[in-house]
N, C-alpha and C positions, 0 to 999 in steps of 0.2 A: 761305894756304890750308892745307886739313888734311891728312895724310898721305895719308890716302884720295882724297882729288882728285888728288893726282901719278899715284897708280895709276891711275886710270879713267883718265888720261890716256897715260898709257904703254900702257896694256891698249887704250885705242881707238887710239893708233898701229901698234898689232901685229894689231889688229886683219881679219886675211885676207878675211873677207865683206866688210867695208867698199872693199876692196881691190877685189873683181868689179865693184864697183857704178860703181866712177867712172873717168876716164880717167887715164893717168899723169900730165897736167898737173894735175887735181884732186889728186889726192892728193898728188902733189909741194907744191904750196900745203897742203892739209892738215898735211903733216908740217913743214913752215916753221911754223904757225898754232900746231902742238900744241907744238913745239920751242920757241916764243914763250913758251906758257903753263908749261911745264915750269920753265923760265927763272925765269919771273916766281915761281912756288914756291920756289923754289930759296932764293932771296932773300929771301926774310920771313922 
């Protein structure tokens, strides 16, 4: 992936609105999901 996809990924983990909107078990998987994809950038 390209530098810029790691960002928007980091940026939607920090993301605080996203935060209001769902419950702490949502976003708890959320941040495992985005954690996942971080990962997987990382890598290539």
């Amino acid at each position: 992936m390209m530098k810029e996809s790691l960002l928007e990924l980091t940026r939607q983990l920090l993301d605080k609105k996203t935060v209001k909107k769902e419950t702490v078990k949502d976003y708890n998987d959320r941040i495992k999901e985005l954690e996942a994809q971080i990962a997987a950038c990382v890598k290539e």
